[in-house]
Structure formats: C-alpha cells, structure tokens
N, C-alpha and C positions, 0 to 999 in steps of 0.2 A: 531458813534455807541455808544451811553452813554450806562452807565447802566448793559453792559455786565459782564457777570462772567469774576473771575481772571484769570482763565486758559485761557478762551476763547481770551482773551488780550495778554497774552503771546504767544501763537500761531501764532495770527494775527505780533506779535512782530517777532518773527521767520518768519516769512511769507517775510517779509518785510527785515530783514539779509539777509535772503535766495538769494532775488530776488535779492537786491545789488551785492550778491558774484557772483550772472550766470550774471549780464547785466552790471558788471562795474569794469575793469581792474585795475584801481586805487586800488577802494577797496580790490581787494584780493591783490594788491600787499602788501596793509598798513598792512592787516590781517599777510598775510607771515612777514613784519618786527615784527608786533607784538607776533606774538608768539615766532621767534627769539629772541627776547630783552627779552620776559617773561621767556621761557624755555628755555633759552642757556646763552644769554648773565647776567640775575640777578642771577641766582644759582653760574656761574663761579666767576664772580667779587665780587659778594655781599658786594654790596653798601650798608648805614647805612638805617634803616627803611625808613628814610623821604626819601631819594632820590630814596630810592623804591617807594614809595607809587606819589611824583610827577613825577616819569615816570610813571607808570601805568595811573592817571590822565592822563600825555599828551598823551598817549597812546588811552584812554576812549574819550576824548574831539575832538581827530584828527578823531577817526572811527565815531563820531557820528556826529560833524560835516563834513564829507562825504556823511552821508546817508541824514543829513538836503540837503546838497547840489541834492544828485539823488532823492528825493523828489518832491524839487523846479525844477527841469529838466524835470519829465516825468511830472507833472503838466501844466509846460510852454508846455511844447510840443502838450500835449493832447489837451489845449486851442487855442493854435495858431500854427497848426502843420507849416506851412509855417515859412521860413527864414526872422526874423525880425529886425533890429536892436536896435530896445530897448529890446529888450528879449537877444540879445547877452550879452547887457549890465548888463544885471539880471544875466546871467551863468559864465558872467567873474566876476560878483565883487563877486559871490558865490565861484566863483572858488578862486578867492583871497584870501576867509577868510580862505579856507582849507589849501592854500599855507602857512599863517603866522601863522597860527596855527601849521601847518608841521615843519616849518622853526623853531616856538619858541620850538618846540619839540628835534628839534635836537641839540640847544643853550643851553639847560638844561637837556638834556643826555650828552653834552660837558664838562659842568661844572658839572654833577656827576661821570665822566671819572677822570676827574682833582682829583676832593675830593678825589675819590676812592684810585686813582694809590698812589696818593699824601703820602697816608695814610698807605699805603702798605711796 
C-alpha cells in the first residue's frame, strides 16, 4: 500500500506490534527482557553511553528481527498452510538468525557487565 499517509503507516506499524505481542510467545518474552534491561537494569548499572546505546541496538535488531521472522511464518503458512519440509527449512534458518542475534545480544551485554562492574 504505497502512497499512504504517515499516520496511516504508523498504525498499520502498531497493528502489526500488536499482533506479534497476542500471537507470539517469544516476542513478549524478548519485549519483557527488554524493558527489564531498559528500565531496571541501565538506570541501576549505568553503563558508559556507548554500551547503552549498543544494548538498546541489540535490543532494536533482536525485536525486529522477531517480527521479520512472524512475518515470513504467517506468510509461509497462509501459502502452504500444509506441513512441508522445505518451509521447515525456511522457519528454522529464520529461527536461527533470531537465535544469533539473541545469542550476540547477550555476548555484548556480557562484556558491557564486565566494562561496567570493571569500572566501579
């Protein structure tokens, strides 16, 4: 839908949050870490700008790579709602990228734990 106003796109953007948080357990789990990390864990520790700003990043990158992934899901599904094995293949390597992106998320909240405390 080209063309549309800006609001109208933000909503549609919200629509689509929305729907992630009611249909995909992952997602509000990552949402509940993220706001933990945002409003709990960076006010107490307060880490130097940057390693705020690349948690928030990995924070930004994990949730939207999520919703890329429930995207590619209820699309494959809508296409070929039947059990396929190439479509598995589609949702486990989508699922992977969430994983190493997960993974490198908590690898560099590790090492802004270390800087922090380090520094304390």
């Amino acid at each position: 839908m080209k063309n549309q106003p800006f609001l109208k796109k933000v909503t549609n953007a919200v629509k689509g949050i929305s729907y992630a948080l009611k249909s995909e357990n992952n997602f509000r789990i990552q949402i509940l870490i993220a706001v933990l990390i945002i409003g709990i864990g960076l006010p107490i520790l307060q880490p130097t700008l940057i390693w705020s700003a690349l948690l928030i990043l990995c924070i930004g990158l994990v949730l939207a790579a999520e919703l890329v992934n429930t995207a590619l899901e209820v699309l494959l599904d809508y296409l070929h709602p039947e059990i396929h094995p190439e479509i598995a293949k589609i949702k486990d390597i989508m699922a992977g990228m969430v994983l190493i992106l997960s993974l490198t998320s908590v690898f560099i909240a590790g090492l802004a734990l270390i800087d922090t405390l380090g520094k304390s």
